[in-house]
C-alpha positions as a Markdown table, in Angstrom:
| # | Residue | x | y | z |
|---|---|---|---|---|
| 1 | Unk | -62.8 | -56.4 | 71.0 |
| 2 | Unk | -63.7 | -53.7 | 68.5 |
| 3 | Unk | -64.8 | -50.2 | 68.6 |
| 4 | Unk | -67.1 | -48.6 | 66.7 |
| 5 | Unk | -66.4 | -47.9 | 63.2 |
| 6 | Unk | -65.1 | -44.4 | 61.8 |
| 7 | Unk | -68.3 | -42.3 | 60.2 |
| 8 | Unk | -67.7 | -40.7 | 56.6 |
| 9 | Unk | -69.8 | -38.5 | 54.9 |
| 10 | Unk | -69.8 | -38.8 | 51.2 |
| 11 | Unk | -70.2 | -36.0 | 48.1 |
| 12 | Unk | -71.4 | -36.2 | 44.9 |
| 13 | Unk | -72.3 | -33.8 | 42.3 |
| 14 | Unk | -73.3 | -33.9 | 38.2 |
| 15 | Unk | -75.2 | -32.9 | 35.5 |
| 16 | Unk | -77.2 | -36.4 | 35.3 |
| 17 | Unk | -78.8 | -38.7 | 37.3 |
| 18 | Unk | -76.2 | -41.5 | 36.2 |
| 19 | Unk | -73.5 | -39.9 | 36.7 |
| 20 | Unk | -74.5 | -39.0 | 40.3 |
| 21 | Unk | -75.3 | -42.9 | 41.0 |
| 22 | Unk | -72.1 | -43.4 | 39.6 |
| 23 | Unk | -70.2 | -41.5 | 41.8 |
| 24 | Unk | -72.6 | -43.0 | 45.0 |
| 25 | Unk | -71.7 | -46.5 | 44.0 |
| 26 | Unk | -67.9 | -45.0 | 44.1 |
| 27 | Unk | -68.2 | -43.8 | 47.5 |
| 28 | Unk | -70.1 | -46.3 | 48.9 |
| 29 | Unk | -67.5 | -48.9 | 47.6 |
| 30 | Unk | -64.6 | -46.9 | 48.9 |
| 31 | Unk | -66.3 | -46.5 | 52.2 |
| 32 | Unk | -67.3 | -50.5 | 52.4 |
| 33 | Unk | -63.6 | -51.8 | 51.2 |
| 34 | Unk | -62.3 | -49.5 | 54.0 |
| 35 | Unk | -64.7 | -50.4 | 56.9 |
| 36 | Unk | -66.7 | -47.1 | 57.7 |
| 37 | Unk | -69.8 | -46.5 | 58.1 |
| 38 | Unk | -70.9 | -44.1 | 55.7 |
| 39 | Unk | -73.9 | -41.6 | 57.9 |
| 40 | Unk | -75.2 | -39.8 | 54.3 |
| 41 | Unk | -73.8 | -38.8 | 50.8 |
| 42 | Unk | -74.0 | -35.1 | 49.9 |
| 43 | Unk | -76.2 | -35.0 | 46.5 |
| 44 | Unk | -74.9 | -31.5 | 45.0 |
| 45 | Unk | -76.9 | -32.0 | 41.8 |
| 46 | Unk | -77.3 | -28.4 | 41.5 |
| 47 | Unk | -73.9 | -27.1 | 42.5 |
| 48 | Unk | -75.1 | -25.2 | 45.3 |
| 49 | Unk | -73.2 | -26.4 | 48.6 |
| 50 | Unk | -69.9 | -24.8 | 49.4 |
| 51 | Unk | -66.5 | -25.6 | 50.9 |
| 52 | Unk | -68.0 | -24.6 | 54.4 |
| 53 | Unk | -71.5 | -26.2 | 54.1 |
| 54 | Unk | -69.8 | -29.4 | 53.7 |
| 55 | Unk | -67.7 | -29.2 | 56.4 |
| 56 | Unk | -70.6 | -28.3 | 58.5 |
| 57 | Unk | -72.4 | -31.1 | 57.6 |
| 58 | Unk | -69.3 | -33.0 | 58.3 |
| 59 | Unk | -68.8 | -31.0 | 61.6 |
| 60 | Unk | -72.9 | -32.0 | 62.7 |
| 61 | Unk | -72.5 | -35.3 | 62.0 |
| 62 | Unk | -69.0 | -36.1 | 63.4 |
| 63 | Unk | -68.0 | -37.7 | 60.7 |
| 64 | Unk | -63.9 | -39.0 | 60.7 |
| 65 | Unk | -63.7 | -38.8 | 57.1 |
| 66 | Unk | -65.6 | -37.2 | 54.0 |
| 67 | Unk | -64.9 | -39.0 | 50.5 |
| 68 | Unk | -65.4 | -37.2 | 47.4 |
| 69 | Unk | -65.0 | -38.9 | 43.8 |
| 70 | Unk | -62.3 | -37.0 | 41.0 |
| 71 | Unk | -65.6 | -36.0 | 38.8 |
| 72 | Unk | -67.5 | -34.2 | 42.0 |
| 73 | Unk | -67.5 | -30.6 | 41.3 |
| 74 | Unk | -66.1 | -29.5 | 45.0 |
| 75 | Unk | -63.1 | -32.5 | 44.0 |
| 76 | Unk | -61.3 | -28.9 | 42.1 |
| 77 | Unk | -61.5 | -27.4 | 45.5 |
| 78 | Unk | -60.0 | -30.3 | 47.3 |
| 79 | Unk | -57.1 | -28.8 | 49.1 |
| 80 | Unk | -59.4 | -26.0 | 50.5 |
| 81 | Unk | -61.8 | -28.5 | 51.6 |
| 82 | Unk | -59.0 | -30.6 | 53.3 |
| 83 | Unk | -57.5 | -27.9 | 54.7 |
| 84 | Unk | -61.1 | -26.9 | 56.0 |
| 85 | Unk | -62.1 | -30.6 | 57.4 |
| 86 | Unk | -58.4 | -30.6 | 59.1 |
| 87 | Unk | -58.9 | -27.8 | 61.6 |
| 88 | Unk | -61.5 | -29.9 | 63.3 |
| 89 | Unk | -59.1 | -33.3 | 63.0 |
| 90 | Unk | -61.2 | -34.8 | 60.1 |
| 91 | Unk | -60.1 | -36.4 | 56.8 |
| 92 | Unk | -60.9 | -35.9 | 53.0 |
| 93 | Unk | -60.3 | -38.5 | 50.4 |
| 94 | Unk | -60.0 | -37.9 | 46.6 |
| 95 | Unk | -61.4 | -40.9 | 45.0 |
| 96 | Unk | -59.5 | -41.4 | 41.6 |
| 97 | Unk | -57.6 | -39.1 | 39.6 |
| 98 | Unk | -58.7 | -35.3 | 39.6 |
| 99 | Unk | -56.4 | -34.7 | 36.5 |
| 100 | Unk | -57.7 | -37.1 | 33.9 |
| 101 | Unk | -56.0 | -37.3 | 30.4 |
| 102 | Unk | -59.1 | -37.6 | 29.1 |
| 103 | Unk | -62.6 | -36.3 | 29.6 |
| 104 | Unk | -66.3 | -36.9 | 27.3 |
| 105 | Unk | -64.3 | -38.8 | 25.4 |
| 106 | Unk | -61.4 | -36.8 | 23.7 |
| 107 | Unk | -57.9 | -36.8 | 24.8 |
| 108 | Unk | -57.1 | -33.7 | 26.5 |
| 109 | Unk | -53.2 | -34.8 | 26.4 |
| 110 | Unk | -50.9 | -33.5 | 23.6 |
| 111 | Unk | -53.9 | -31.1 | 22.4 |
| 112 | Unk | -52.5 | -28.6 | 19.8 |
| 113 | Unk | -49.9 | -30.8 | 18.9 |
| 114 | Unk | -48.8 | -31.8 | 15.3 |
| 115 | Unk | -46.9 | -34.8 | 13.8 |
């Protein structure tokens, strides 16, 4: 017999419209692949939701776990918000790498340096 699955709450946020379906398709895969069910993802389109109004929403919807993608803007802030979602015994996961070597295209690795 099983239970009911664990809720997550995803978080997304950029500058354009691809980029935030993107990062939904991201979440949504993670969320499928890991068997949750996903209750909403956080559109932060216009970087206005904070650390705490995340959790909240988090916090409302009981959710076990809330996923955020590298290229999220609240993904810089991701040991606060852990640290934040952990006090009420939920989870955050960083999707991909939050230190990229590159980024729009140029390599942000070995910058400055000569041959």
């Amino acid at each position: 017999m099983t239970g009911p699955r664990p809720v997550a709450l995803g978080y997304v946020a950029a500058r354009d419209t691809a980029e935030v379906e993107r990062q939904s398709r991201e979440v949504t895969a993670y969320v499928s692949a890991e068997g949750l069910a996903l209750v909403e993802i956080l559109d932060d389109t216009r970087d206005g939701l904070t650390i705490s109004q995340v959790a909240d929403a988090a916090r409302t919807h009981g959710v076990d776990v809330v996923v955020v993608p590298a290229e999220a803007r609240l993904a810089e802030a991701y040991t606060r918000l852990a640290y934040e979602l952990e006090r009420d015994g939920m989870r955050c996961v960083l999707l991909g790498d939050p230190h990229p070597t590159t980024r729009h295209g140029h390599v942000l690795s070995g910058l400055g340096s000569r041959s």
